[in-house]
Each structure stands twice: as C-alpha cells, then as structure tokens.
N, CA and C of each residue as an Amber inpcrd file, in Angstrom:
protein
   579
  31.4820000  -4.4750000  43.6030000  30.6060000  -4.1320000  42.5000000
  30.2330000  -5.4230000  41.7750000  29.0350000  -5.6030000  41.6780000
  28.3610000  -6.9450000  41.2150000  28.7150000  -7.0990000  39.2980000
  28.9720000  -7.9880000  38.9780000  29.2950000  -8.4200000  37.5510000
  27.7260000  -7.6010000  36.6470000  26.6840000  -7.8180000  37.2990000
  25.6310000  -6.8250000  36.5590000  25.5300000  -5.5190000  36.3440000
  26.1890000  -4.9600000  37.2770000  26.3870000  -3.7350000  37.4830000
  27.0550000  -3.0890000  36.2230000  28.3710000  -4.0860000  36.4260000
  29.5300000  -3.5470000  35.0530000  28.9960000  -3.7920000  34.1870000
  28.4970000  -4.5750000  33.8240000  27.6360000  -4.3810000  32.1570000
  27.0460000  -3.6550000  32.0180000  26.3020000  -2.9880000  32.9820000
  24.8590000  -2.5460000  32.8680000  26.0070000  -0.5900000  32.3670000
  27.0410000  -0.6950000  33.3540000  27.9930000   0.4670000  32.5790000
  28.6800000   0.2590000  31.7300000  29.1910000  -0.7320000  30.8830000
  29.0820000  -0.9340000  29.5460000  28.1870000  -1.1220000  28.3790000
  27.1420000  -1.3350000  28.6430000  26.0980000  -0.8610000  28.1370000
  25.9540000   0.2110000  27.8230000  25.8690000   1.0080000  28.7170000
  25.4760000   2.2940000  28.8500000  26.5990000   2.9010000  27.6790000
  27.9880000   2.9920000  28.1370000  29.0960000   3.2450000  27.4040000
  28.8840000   3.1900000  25.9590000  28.4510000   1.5460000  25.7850000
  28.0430000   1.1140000  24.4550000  27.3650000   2.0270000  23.4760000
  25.8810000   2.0060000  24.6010000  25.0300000   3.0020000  23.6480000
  25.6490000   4.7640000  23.7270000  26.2700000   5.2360000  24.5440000
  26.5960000   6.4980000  23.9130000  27.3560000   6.5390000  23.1520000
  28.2330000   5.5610000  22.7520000  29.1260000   5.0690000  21.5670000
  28.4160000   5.0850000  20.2790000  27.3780000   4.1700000  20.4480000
  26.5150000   4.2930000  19.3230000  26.1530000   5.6890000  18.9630000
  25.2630000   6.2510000  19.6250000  25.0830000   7.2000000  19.8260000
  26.0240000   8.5830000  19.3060000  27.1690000   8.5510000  19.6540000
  28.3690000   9.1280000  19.1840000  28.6260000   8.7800000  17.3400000
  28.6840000   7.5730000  17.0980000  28.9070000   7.1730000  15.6680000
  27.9740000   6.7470000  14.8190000  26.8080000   6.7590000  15.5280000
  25.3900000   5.9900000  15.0480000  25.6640000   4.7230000  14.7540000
  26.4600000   3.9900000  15.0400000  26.1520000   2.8690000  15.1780000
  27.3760000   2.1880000  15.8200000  27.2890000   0.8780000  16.0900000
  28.4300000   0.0710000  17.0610000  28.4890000  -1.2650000  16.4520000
  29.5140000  -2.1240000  16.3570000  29.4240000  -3.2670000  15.5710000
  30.0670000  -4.2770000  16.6750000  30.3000000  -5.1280000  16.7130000
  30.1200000  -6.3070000  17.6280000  31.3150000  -6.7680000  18.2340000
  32.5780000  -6.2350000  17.3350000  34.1130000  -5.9070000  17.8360000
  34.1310000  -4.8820000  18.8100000  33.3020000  -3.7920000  18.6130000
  33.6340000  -2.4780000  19.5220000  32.7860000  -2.7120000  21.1950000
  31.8670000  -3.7010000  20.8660000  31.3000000  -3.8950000  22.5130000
  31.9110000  -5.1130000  23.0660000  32.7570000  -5.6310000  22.6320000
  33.8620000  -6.7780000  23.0570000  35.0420000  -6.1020000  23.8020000
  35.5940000  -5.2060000  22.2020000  36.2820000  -3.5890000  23.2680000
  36.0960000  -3.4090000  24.5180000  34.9430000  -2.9020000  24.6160000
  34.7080000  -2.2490000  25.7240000  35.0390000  -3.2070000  26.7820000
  34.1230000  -4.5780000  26.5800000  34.1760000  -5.5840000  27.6140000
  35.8830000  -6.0610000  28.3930000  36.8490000  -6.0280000  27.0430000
  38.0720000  -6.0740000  27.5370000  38.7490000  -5.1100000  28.3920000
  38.5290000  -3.7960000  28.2820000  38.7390000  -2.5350000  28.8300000
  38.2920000  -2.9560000  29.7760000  37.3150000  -3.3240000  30.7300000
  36.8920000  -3.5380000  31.6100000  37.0370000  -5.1320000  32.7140000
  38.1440000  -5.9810000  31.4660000  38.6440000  -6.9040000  31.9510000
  37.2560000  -8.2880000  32.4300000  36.2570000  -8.0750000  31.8490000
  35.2300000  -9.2970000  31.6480000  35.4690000 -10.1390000  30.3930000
  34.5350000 -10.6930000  30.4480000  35.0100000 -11.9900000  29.1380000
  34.1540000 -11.0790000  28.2540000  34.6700000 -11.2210000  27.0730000
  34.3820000 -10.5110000  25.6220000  32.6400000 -11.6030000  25.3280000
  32.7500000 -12.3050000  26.0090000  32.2050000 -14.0810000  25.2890000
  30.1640000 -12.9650000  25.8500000  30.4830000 -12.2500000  26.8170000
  29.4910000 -11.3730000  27.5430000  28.8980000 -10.2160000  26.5010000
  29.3610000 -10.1960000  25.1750000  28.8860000  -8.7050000  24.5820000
  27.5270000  -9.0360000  24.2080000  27.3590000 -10.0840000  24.4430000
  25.1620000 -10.3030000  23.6020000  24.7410000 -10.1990000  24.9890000
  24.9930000  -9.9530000  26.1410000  24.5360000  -9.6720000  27.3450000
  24.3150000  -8.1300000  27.6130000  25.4410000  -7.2650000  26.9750000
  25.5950000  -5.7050000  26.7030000  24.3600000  -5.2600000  25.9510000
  24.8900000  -5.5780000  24.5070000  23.6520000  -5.4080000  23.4860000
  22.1910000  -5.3130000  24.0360000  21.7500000  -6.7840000  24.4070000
  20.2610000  -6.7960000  25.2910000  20.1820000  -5.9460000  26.6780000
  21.0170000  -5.1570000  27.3670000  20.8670000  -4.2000000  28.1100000
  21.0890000  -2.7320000  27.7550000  21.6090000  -3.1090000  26.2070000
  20.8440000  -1.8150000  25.5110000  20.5260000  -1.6370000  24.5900000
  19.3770000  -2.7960000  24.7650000  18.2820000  -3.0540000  23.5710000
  17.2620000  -1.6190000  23.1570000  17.0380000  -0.9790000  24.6690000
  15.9190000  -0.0250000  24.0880000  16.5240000   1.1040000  23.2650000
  17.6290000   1.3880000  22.9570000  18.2990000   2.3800000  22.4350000
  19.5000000   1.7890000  21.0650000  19.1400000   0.6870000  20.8030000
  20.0160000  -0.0980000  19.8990000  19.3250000  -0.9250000  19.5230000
  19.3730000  -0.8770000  17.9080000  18.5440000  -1.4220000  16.7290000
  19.2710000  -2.1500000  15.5390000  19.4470000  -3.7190000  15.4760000
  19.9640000  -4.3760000  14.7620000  19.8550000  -4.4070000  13.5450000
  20.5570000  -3.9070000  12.0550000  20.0340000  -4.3450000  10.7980000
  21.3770000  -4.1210000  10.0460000  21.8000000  -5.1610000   9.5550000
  22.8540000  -5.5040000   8.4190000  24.3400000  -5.4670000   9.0300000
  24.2230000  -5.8610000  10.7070000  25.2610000  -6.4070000  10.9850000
  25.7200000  -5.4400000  12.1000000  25.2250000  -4.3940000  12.4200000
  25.6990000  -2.8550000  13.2880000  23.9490000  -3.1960000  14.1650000
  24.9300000  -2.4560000  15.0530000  23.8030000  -1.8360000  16.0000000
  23.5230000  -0.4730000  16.0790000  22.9990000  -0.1920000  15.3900000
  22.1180000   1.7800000  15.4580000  21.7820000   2.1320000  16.1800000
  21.5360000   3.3260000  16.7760000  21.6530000   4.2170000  18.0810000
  20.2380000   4.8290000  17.4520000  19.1430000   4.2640000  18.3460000
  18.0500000   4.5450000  17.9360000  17.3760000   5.7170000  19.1450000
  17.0290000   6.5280000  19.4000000  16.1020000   7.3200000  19.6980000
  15.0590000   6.8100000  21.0340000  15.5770000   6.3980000  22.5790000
  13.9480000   6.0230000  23.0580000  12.8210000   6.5340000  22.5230000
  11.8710000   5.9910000  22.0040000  10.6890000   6.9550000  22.0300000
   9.5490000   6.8870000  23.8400000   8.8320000   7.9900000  23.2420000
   7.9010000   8.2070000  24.7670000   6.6990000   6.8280000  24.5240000
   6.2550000   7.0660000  25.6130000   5.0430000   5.4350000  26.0790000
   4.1470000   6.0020000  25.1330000   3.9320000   7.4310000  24.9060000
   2.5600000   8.3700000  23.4280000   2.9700000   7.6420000  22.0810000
   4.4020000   7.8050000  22.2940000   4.5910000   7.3380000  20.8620000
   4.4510000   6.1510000  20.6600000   5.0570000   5.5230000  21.0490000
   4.8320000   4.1640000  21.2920000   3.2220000   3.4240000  21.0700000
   2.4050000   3.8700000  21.9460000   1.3530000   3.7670000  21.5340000
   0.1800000   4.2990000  20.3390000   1.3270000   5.2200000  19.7520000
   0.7240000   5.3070000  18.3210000   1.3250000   4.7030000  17.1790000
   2.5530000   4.0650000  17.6760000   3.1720000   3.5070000  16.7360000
   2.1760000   2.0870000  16.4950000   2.2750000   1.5190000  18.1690000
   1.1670000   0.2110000  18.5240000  -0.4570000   0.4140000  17.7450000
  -1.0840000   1.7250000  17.7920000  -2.1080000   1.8640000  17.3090000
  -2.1830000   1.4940000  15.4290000  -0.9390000   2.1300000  14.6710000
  -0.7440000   1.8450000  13.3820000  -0.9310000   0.5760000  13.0620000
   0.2720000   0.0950000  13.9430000  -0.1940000  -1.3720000  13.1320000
  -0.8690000  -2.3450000  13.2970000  -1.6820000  -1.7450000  14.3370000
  -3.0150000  -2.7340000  14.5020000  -4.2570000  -2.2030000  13.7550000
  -4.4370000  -0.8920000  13.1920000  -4.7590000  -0.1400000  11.7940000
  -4.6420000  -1.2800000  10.2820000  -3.2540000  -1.3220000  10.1600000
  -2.5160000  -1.5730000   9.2370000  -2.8580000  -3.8050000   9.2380000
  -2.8910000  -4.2050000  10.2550000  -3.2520000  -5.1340000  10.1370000
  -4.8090000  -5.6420000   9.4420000  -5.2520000  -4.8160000  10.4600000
  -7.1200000  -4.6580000   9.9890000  -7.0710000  -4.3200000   8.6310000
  -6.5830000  -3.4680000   7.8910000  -7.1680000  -3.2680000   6.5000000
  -5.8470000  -4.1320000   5.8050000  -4.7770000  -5.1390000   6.1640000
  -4.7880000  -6.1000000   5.2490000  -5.3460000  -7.0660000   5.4640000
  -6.3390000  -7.3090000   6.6120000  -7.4610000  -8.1910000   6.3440000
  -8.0470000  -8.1900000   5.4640000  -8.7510000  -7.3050000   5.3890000
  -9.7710000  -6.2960000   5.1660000  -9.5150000  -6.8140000   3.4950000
  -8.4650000  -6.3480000   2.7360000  -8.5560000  -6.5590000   1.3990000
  -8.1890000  -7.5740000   0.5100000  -7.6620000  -8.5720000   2.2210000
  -7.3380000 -10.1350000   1.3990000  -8.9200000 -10.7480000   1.8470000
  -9.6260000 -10.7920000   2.9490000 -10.9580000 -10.8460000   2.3450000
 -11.8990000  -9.9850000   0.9350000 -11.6270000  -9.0050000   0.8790000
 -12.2780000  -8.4960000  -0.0030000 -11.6910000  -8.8860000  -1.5250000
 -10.5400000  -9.3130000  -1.8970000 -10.4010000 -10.0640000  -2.6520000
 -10.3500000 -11.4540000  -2.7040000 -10.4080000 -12.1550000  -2.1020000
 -11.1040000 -13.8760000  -1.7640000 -12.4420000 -13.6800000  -2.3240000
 -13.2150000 -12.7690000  -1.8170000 -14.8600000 -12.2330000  -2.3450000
 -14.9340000 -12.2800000  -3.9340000 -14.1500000 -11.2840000  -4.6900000
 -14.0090000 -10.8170000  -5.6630000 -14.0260000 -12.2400000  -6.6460000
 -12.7400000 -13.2920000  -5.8260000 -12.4100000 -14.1110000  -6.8000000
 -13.8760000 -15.2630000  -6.7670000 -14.8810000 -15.0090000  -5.9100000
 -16.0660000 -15.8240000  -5.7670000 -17.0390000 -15.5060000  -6.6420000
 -16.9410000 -13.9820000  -6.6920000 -18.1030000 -13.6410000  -7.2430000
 -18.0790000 -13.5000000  -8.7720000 -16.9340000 -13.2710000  -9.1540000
 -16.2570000 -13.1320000 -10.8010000 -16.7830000 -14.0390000 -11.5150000
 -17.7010000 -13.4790000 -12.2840000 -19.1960000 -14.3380000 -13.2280000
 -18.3870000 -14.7050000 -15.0780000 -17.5120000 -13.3980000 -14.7450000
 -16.9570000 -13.2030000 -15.7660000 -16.3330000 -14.2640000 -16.7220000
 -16.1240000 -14.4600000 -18.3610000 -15.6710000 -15.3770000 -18.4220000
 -13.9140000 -14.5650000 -18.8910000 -14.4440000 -13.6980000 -19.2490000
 -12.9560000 -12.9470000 -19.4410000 -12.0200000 -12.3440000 -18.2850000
 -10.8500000 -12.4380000 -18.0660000 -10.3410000 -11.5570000 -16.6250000
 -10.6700000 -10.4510000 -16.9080000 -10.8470000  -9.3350000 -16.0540000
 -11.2080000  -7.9400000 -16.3320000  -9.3190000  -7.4990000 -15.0700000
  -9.0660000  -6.1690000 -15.5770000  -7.9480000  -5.2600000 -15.2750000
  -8.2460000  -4.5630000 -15.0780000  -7.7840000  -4.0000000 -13.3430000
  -7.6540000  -2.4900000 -12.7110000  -7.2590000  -1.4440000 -13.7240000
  -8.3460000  -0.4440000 -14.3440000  -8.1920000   0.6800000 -15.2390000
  -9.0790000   1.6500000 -14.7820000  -8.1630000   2.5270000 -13.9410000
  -9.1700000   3.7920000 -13.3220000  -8.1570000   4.9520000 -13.8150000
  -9.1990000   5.4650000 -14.7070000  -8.7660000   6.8760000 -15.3400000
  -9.9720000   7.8890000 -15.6420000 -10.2580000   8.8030000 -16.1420000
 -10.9100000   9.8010000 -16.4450000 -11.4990000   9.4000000 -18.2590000
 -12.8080000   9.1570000 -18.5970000 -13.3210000   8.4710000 -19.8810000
 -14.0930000   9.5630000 -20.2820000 -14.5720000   9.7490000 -21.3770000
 -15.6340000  10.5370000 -22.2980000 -16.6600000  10.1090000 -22.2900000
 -17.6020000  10.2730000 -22.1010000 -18.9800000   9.5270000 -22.4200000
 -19.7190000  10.5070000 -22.9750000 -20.6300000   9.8840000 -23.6380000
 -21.6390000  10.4860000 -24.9430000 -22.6010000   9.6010000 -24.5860000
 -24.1400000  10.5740000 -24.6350000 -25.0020000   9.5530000 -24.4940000
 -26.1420000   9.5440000 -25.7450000 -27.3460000   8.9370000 -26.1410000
 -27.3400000   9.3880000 -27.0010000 -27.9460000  10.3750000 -27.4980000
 -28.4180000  10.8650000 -26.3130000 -29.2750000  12.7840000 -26.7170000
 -28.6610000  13.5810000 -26.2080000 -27.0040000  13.1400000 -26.9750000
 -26.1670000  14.0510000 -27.0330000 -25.2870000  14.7340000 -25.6800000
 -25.8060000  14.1920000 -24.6890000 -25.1660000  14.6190000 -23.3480000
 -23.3090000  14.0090000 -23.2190000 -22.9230000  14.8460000 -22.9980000
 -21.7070000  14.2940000 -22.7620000 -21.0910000  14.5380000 -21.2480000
 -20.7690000  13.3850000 -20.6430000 -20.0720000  13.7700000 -19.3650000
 -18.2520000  13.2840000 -18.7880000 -17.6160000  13.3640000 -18.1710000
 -16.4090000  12.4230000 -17.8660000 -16.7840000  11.8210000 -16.0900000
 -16.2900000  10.2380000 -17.0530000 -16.4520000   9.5820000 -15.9850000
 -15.1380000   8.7850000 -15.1170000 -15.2160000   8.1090000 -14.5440000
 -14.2530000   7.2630000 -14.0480000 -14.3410000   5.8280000 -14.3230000
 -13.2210000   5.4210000 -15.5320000 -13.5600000   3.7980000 -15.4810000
 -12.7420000   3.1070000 -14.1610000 -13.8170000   2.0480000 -13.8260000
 -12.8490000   1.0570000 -12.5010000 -11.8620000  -0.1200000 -13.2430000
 -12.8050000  -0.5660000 -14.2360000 -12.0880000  -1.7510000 -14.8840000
 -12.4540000  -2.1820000 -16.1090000 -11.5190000  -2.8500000 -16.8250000
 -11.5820000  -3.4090000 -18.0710000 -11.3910000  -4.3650000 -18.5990000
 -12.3720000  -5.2010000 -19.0730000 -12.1390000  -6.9010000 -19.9740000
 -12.2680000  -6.1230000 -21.3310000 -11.2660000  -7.3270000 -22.1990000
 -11.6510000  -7.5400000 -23.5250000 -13.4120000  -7.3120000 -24.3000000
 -14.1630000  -7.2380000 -23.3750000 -15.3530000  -7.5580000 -23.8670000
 -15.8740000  -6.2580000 -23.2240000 -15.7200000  -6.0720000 -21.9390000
 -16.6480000  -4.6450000 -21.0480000 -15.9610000  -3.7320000 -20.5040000
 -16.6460000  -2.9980000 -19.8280000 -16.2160000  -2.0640000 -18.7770000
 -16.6180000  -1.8270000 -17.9350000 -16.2430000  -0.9500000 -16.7850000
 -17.1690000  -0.6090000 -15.9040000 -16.7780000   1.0480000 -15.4130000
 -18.0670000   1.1990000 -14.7680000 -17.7520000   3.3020000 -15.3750000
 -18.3040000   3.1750000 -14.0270000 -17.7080000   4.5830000 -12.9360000
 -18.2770000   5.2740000 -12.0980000 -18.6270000   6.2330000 -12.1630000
 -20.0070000   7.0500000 -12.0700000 -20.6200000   7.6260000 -12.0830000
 -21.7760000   8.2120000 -11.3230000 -22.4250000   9.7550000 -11.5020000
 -23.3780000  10.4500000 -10.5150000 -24.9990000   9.4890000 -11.1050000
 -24.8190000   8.8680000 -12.5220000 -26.0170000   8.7280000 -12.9700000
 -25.9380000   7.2420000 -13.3070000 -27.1930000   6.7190000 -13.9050000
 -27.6700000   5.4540000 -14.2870000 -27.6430000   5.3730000 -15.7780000
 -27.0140000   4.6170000 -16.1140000 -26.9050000   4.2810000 -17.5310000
 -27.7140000   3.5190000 -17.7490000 -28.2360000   1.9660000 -17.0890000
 -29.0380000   1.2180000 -17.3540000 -29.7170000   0.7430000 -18.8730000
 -29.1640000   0.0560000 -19.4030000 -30.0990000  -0.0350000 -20.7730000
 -29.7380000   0.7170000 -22.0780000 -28.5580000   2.2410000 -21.3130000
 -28.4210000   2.6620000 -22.8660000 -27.4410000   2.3690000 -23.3390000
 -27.5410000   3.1100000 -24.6350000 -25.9090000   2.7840000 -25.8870000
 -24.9950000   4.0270000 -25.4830000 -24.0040000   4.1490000 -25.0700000
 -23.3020000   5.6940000 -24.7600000 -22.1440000   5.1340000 -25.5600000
 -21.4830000   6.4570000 -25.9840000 -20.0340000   6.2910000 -26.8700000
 -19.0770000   6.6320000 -25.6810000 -17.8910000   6.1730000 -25.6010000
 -16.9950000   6.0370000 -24.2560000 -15.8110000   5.8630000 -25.0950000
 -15.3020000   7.4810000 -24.7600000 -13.7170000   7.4420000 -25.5220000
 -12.6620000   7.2700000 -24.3700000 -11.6900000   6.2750000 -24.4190000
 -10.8170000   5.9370000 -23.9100000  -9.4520000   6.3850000 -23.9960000
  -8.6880000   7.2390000 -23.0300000  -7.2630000   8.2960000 -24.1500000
  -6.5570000   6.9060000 -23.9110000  -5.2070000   7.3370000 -25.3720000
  -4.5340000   6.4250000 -25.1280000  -2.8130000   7.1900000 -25.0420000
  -1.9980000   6.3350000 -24.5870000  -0.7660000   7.0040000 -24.3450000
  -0.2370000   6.8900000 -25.0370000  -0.4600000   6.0760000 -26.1750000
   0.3280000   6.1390000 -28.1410000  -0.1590000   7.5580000 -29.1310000
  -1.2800000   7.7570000 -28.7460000  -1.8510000   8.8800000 -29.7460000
  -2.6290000   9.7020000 -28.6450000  -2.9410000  10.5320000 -29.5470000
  -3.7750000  12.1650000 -29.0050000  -5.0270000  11.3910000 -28.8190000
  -5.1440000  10.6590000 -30.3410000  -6.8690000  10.4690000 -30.3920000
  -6.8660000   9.1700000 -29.6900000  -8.1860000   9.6520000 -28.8530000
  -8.5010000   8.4360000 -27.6550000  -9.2990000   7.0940000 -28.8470000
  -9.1830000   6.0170000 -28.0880000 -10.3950000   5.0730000 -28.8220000
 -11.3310000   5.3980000 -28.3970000 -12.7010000   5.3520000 -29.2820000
 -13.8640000   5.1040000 -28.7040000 -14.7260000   4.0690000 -29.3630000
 -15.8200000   3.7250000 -28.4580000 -16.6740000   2.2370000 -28.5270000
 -17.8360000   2.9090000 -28.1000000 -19.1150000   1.9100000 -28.8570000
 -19.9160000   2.0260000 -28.1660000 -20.1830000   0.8750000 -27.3980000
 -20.5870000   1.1820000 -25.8970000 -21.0930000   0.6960000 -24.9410000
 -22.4920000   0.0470000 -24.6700000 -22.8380000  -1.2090000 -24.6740000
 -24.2300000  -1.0740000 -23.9530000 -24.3010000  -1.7630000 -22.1770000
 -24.9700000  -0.0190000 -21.7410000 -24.7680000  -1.0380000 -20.2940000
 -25.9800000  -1.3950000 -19.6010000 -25.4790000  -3.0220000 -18.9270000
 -26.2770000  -3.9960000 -18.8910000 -26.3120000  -4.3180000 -17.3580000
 -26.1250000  -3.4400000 -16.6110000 -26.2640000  -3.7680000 -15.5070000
 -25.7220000  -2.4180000 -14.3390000 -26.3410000  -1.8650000 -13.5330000
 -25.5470000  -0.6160000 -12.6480000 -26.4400000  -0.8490000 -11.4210000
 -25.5380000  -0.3380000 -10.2710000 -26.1090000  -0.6050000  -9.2260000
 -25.3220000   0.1530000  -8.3300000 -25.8950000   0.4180000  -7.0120000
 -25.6560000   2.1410000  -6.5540000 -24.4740000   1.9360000  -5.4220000
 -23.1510000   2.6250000  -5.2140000 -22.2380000   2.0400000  -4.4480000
 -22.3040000   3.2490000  -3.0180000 -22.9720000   4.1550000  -3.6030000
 -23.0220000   5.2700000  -2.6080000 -24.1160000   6.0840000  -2.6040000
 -24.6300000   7.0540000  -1.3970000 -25.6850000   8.0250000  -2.1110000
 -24.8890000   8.6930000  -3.5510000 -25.7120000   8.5860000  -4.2640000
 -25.5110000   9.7300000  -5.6510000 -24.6660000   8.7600000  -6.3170000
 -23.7040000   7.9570000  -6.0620000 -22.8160000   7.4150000  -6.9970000
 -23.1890000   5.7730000  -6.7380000 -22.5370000   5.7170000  -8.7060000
 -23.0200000   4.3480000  -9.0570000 -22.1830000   3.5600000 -10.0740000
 -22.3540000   2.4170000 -10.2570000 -21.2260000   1.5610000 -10.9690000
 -21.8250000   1.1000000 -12.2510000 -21.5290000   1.6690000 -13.3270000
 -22.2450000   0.9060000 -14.3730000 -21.6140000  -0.1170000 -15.3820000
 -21.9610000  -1.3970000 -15.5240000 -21.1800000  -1.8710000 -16.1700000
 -21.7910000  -2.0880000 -17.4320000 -20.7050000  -2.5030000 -18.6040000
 -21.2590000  -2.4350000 -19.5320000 -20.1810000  -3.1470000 -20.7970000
 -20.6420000  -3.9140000 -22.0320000 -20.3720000  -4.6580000 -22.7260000
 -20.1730000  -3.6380000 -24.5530000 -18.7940000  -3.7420000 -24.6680000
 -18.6850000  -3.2510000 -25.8090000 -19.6550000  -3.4350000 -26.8630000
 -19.8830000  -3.2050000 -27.8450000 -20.5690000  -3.1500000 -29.3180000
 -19.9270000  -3.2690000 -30.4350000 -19.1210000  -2.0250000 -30.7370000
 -18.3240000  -1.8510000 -31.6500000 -17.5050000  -0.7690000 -31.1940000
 -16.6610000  -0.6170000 -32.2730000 -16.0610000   0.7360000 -32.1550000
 -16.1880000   1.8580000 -32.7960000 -16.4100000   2.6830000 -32.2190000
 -17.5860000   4.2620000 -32.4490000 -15.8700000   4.8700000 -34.0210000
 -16.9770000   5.6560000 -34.2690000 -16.2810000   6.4710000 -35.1570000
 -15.5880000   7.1940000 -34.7060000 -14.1460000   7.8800000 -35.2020000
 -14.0520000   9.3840000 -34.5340000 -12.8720000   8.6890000 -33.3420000
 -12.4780000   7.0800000 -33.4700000 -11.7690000   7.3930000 -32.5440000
 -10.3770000   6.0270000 -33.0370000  -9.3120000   5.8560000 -32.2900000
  -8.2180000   4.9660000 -33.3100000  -8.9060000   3.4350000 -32.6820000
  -8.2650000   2.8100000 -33.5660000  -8.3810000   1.1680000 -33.1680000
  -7.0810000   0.4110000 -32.8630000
C-alpha cells in the first residue's frame, strides 16, 4: 500500500471526524497520523487532501458541506456580481468627488419631507441630501424657480423645522421622476429652529 494511499485514508478519517465534531484541530490529525504509524510532521499533507470538505478559521478545521458544481457556480456568479457593483460605486463616487461645485459638504439625508408650494399644494417628498445652505428633494414634479416651504421632522421634537426653499436647479433622473435642488431662504413659520 503506497504512502499516498494512507493519507488519502486518513484524510478521509479526518474529515468524518470533523464531520462527527464539526471541527478537527491540528493535534487530532497528527493523532490519526500516529495511529497509523507515519510521521505526524505529514498532517498539512492530510488537511490539503481534505481541503474540499475542511475549512480553516481561528485555528480548527470545520467540516464544511461539498457543495454541487450549480452551487458553486452561483456562488462564482455572486461575486463576480458583487465585484462589478463595487466598481461601480467607487467609480461613481470618484465622479461625485469631481463634480461637487459645492462650496459646503452636503450629507446623505433621505427621509420623507413636507412640501408646500405656493398655491397652496402640498405634497411629501424624498430628500437625497443636505448642506448647511441647500437641499435636494426627489420628486414626480419640477420645482424649478419656485419658493416651496419644506418641513423637515426632527427626532428631538414633534414639530418638524421648516424653511423656505428656493429651487435653483432640477433635472430629470427618470421618466416621471426628478431631482430638485434647492438653496434655503429662511426659516418658514410654524416650524422649530
């Protein structure tokens, strides 16, 4: 019986060991190796012949599950998914930091806002973001040019702030939906400071 052989049945041993305790630590496949009268010095030779069923993390070897060539290849499909869209948004923020005209930083603030316009229409919108100075609102419509009151809730009080808005710029991100941005005024009545 060839010296590959016996590993290849300590191995095996190994992983139903694992398997048995969920996991195996690096004394117990030396074990084995002595039981079997080979050099102990051979257990990283075991391990890698039963790599596909034994999974290294914090010092044990875990008795992992073969998966099928399906799975496998959807596992392979994820993270080549998962790669693409962290491209995807470390370019799209490289962009961001190019195009930022701004002199103030503006902050990720997407919540549900009040808007008032001023013939009285009121709708709720979605703000994307917020500087000291503006905002920016998503929306079905075009603000373009007007003054709207935009109450903001806050998580200290009931009563939301509100400001008036003038927005100075919108432009269309989808059919029907659009981004309006827009530069405080003051702060509207009717709401805390």
């Amino acid at each position: 019986m060839s010296a590959n052989h016996n590993l290849q049945e300590i191995a095996e041993v190994v992983v139903r060991r694992a398997q048995r305790q969920g996991y195996v630590v690096p004394r117990e496949v030396r074990e084995e190796l002595a039981k079997a009268n080979l050099p102990e010095t051979l257990w990283k030779d075991v391990v890698a012949l039963g790599r596909a069923s034994l999974s290294f993390r914090q010092g044990r070897y875990y008795y992992t599950t073969p998966v099928s060539d399906r799975v496998r290849k959807e596992q392979s499909q994820q993270r080549d998914i998962q790669k693409v869209v962290r491209q995807i948004i470390k370019q799209h923020r490289a962009a961001a930091r190019e195009v930022e005209r701004r002199e103030e930083d503006r902050y990720d603030f997407i919540q549900p806002v009040k808007v008032s316009t001023e013939d009285q229409r009121e709708f709720t919108l979605l703000s994307r973001d917020i500087s000291p100075t503006g905002i920016r609102l998503i929306s079905t419509r075009r603000f373009l040019g007007q003054k709207i009151r935009v109450q903001i809730p806050r998580t200290d009080s009931t009563t939301p702030s509100a400001f008036v808005v003038r927005v100075l710029w919108t432009c269309a991100i989808s059919d029907d939906l659009f981004e309006n941005g827009g530069t405080f005024i003051e702060l509207a009545e009717g709401g805390t400071s």
